[in-house]
N, C-alpha and C positions, 0 to 999 in steps of 0.2 A: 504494500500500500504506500509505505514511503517512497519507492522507486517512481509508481505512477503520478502521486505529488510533485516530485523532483524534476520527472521530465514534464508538467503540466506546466508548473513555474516558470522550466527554460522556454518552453511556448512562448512567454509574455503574450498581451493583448493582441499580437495578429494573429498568436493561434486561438485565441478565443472569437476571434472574427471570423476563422476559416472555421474552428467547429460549430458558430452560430449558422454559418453559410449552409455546410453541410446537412446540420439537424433541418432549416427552411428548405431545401432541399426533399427533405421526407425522407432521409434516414434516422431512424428513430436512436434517440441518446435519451430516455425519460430524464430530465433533469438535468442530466449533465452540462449543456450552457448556464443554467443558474449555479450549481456548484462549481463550475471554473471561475464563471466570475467571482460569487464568494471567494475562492482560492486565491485570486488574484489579487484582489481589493484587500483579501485579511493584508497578505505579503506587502502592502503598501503598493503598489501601483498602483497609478492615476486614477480612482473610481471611474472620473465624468468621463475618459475616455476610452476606461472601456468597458462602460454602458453604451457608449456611441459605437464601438465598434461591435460589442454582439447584435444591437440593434440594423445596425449597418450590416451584418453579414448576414441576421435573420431575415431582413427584409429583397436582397439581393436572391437570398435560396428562395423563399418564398414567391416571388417575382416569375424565378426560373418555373419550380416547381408550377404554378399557376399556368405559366404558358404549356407546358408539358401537359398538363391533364385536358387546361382548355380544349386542344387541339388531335386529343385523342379522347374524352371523357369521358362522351357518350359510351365507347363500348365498355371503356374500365366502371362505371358508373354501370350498365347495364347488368355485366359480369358481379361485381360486388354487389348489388342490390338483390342476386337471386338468393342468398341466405335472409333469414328474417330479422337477423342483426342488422342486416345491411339496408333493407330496408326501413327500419327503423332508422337508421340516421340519415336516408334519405327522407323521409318524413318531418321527422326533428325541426330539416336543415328546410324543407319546402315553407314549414308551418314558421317555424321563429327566425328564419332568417341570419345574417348574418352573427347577430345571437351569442349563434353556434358555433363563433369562429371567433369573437369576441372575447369572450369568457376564458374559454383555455388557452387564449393568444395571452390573456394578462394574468392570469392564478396559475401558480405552478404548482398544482395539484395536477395529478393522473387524469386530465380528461383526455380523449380521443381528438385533439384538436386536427392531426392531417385527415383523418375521415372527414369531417366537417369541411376541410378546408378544403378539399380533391372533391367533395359536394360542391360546392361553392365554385370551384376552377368548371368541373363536370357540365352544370349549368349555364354555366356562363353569364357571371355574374359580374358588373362592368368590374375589368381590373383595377381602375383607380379607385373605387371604391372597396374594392377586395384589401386592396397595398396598403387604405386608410384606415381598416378597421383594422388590420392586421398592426400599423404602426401606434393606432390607438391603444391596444394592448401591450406592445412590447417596450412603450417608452417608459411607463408607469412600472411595470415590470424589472426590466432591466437596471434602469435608473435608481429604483429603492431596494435591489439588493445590493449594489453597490454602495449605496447611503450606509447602508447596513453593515456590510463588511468592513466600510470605511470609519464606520462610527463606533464600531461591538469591536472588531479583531476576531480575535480567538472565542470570541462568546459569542460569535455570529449564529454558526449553528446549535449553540446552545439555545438561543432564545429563541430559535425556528422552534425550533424542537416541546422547546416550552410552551410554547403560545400556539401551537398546532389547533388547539380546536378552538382557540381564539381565530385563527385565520379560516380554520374551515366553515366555520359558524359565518365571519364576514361574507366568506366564498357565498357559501348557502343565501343570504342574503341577497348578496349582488343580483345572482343568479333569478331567484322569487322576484324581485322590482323589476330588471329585464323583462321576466317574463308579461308579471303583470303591467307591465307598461304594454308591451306587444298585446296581450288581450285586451284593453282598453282600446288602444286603436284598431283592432280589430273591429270592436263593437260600433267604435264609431263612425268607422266606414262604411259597415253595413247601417247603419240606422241613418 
C-alpha cells in the first residue's frame, strides 16, 4: 500500500488529471480520483490546482466519452437496456432527467453515474448541456475535497469517515428536492 502511495505522489497533479481523464472516459476507478486528490492535497500540493486539473481531465474524458456513445448509442443503449437493470436506468434517466447525471457527477458515493451518463450520450442529449451539468457537479466536488485535504491533512479521511452518514443523509436529501422539484414541474406542465 505504501508503494502504490509512493508512486501516486510521484504522479503529482498531471497524473491526477490523466486518471480524472481516464475514469471521464468510463473506465471505472470507484473513487479513486477523489482519493488521489485527497492524496495529493494531504502531501501539500496546490489544492486549487489540482481541483482544476481533475476537473479539467474529468471533463475532457467525459466530452470524449459523450461523443463515443452519442455516435454509437442507440445500439449500446439498445443492447444494455435488454436486462431489466438496464432498463430501469433507462427509465430513471427518461423520467428525471439529467438528474441522473447530476447527483453522482457531484457525491462520491457509489452511484452508477456512466450508466446515467452513456443514457444521457445514448439519447442525445445537447452536449453543452450534458458538459454543464457534468461541470456543475464536478466543481463543487472536486474543489471541496481539496478544501479538505488542504484544511484536515492526515485527518482528511478520518472525518470522511466520520461524518459518512452525515454526508449520506445530505446525499439523500439533495437527491429527495431534485427529485421533488422535477415532480413539481412535472405537475405543472401538465396542469
Amino acid at each position: 500500500m505504501r508503494r502504490l502511495h509512493d508512486v501516486l505522489l510521484s504522479w503529482g497533479p498531471l497524473g491526477l488529471f490523466v486518471f480524472a481523464f481516464v475514469d471521464g472516459l468510463g473506465v471505472p476507478n470507484p473513487g479513486g480520483t477523489d482519493l488521489f486528490l485527497l492524496l495529493l492535497t494531504i502531501a501539500r500540493a496546490n489544492p486549487w490546482l489540482c481541483a482544476a486539473l481533475a476537473t479539467a481531465g474529468s471533463m475532457l474524458g467525459s466530452a470524449i466519452f459523450y461523443e463515443i456513445v452519442s455516435r454509437g448509442g442507440e445500439r449500446w443503449l439498445l443492447r444494455y437496456i435488454e436486462s431489466s437493470r438496464g432498463r430501469r436506468f433507462r427509465d430513471w434517466f427518461l423520467r428525471y432527467g439529467l438528474v441522473t447525471v447530476f447527483i453522482p457527477a457531484l457525491l462520491p458515493i457509489p452511484l452508477p453515474y456512466k450508466a446515467f451518463a452513456g443514457c444521457a450520450a445514448a439519447v442525445r442529449v445537447g452536449r453543452r448541456r450534458f458538459l454543464l451539468v457534468v461541470l456543475a457537479g464536478r466543481v463543487p466536488r472536486y474543489f471541496a475535497l481539496a478544501y479538505l485535504g488542504a484544511q484536515l491533512g492526515q485527518n482528511s479521511l478520518h472525518w470522511v469517515t466520520a461524518h459518512m452518514w452525515q454526508l449520506l443523509t445530505l446525499a439523500v436529501a439533495l437527491a429527495a428536492l431534485l427529485f421533488m422539484l422535477i415532480r413539481v414541474s412535472d405537475r405543472a406542465r401538465e396542469g
